[in-house]
Structures are given as C-alpha cells and as structure tokens.
Short mmCIF file of the C-alpha atoms (twelve columns), coordinates in Angstrom:
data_MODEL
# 
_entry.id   MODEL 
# 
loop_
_atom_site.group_PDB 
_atom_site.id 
_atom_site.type_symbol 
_atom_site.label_atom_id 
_atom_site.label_alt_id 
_atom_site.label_comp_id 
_atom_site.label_asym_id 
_atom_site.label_seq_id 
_atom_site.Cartn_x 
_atom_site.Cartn_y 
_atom_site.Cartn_z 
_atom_site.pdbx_PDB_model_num 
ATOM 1  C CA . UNK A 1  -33.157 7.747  -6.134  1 
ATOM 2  C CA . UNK A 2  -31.253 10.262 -3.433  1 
ATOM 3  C CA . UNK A 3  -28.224 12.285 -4.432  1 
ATOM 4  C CA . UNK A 4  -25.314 10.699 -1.823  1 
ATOM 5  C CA . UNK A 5  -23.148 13.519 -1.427  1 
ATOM 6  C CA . UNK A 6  -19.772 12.630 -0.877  1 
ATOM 7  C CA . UNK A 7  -17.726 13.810 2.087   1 
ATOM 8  C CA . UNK A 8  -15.333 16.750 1.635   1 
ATOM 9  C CA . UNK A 9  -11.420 17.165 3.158   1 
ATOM 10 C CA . UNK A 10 -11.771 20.065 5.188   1 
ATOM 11 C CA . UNK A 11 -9.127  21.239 7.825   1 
ATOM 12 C CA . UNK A 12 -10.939 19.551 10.815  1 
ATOM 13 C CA . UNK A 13 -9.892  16.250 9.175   1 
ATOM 14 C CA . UNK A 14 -5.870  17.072 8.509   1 
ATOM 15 C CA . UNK A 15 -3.541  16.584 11.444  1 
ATOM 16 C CA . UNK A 16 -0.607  18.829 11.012  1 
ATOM 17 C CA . UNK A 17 1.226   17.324 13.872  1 
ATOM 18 C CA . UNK A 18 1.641   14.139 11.185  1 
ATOM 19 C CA . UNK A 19 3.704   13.482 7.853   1 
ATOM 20 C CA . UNK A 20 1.956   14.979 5.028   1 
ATOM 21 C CA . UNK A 21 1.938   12.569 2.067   1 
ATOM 22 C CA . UNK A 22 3.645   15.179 -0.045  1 
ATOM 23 C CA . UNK A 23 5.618   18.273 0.337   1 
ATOM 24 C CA . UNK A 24 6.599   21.185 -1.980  1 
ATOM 25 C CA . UNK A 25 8.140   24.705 -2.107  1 
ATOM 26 C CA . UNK A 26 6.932   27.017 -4.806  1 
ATOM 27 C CA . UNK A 27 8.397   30.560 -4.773  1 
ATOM 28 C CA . UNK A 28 8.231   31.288 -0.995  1 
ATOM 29 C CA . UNK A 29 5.595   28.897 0.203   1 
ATOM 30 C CA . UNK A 30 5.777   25.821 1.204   1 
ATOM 31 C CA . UNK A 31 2.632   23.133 0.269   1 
ATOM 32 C CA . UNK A 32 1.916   20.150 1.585   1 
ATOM 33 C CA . UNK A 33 -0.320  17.226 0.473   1 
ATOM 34 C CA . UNK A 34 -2.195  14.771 3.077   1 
ATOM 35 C CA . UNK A 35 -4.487  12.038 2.450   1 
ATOM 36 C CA . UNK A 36 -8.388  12.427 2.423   1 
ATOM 37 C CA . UNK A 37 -10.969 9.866  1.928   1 
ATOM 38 C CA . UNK A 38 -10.204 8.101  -1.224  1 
ATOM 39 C CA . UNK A 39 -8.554  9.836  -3.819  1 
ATOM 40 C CA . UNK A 40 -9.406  13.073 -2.388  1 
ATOM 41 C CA . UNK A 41 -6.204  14.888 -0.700  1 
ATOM 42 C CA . UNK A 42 -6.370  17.949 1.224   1 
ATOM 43 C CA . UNK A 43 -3.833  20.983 -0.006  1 
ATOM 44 C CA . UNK A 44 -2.306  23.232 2.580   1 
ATOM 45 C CA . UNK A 45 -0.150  26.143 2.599   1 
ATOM 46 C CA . UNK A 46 2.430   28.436 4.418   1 
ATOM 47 C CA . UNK A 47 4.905   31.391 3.706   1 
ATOM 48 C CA . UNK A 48 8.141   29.915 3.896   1 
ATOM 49 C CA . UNK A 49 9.935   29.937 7.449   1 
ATOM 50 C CA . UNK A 50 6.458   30.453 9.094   1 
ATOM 51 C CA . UNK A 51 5.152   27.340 11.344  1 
ATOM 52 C CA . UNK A 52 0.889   27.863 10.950  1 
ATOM 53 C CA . UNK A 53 -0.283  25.917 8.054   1 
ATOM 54 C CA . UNK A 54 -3.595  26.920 5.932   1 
ATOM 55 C CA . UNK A 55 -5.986  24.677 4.343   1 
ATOM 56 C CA . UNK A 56 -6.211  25.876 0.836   1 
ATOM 57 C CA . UNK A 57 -8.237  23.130 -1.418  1 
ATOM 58 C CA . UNK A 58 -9.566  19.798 -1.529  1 
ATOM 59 C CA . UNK A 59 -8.043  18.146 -4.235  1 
ATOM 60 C CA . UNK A 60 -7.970  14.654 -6.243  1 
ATOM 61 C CA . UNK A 61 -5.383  12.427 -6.858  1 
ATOM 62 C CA . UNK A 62 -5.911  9.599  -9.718  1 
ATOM 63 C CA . UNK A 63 -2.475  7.875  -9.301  1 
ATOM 64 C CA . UNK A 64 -0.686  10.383 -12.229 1 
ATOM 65 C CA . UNK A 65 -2.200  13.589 -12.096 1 
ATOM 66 C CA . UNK A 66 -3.349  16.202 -9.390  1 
ATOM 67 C CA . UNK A 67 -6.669  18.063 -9.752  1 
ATOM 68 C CA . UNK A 68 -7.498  20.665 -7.423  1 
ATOM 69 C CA . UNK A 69 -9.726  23.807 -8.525  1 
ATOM 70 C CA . UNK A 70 -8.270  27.010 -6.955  1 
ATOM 71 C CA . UNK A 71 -4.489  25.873 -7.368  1 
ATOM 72 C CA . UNK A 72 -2.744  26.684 -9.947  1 
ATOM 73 C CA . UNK A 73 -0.866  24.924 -12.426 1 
ATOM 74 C CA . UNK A 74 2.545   26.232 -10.941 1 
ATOM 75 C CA . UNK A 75 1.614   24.799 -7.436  1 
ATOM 76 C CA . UNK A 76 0.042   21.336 -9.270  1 
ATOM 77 C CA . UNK A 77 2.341   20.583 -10.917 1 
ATOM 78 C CA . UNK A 78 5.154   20.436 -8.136  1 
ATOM 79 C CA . UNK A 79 2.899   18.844 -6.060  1 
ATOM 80 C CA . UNK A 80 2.017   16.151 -8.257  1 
ATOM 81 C CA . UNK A 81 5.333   15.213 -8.855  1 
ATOM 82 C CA . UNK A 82 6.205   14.877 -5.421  1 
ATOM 83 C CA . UNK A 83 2.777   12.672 -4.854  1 
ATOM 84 C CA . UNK A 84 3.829   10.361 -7.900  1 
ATOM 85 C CA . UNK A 85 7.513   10.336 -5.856  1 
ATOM 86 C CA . UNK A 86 6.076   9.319  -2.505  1 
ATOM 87 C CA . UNK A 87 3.571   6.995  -4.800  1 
ATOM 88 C CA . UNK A 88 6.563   5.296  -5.856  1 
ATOM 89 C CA . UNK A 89 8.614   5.058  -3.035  1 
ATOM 90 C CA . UNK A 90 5.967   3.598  -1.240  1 
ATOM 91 C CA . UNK A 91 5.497   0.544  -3.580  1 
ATOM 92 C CA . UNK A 92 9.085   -0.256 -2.696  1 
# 
C-alpha cells in the first residue's frame, strides 16, 4: 500500500489580494489566517503598518482549536479566537 502524501499550504496557494478568513494583531504584527485544503489554513505575517505579507506556517484548524508548529501559543491563541469568531459569524 503507497504512502498518499497530502498536499501542503504554501504561499503560491494564498492570494493576498483576498479576505483572509481571520485576522489578528499581536504586539506589533499583524497575522492573518486563510483557508487551505481542508482543515489546513495557511498563517501569514507582517510588522504592523507595513503592506508585504510573509507566509509563516501551515496550520490546522479542527473547528475549536488552532494547531500550527512554529507559532506560538501567544500568536495561536489570538488567532484561534478570531477563526472560532468568523466560524460563527458565518453560520449566521
């Protein structure tokens, strides 16, 4: 049986011209949070008041919680809150 290796979110597949799914400040950067394939999101990043975003991780979203090695907890957590916000606001 053949491993199937899963597709990763890289920054070819983001379009920063479009609406992440999620946006965050923590200290002075801003993150941002768009959709992947399934419930893998891509994580981006930029100092505050600059325009050039940076792909920073390819994480996973189960609906409550954010997983993304390479982020920390203090950018996680923000960002997961404002996933579960849009999450909500969406079922509306």
């Amino acid at each position: 049986m053949k491993n199937i290796e899963k597709p990763m979110v890289t920054e070819r597949n983001i379009s920063y011209d479009e609406a992440p799914v999620a946006e965050a400040t923590v200290g002075a950067v801003d993150y941002r949070v768009d959709a992947g394939l399934g419930n893998r999101v891509a994580i981006s990043g930029r100092a505050e008041g600059t325009w050039r975003w940076a792909f920073l991780a390819e994480g996973q979203w189960d609906g409550s919680r954010l997983r993304a090695s390479g982020v920390d907890h203090a950018v996680r957590g923000p960002l997961g809150e404002a996933l579960s916000q849009s999450t909500t606001e969406s079922d509306e």
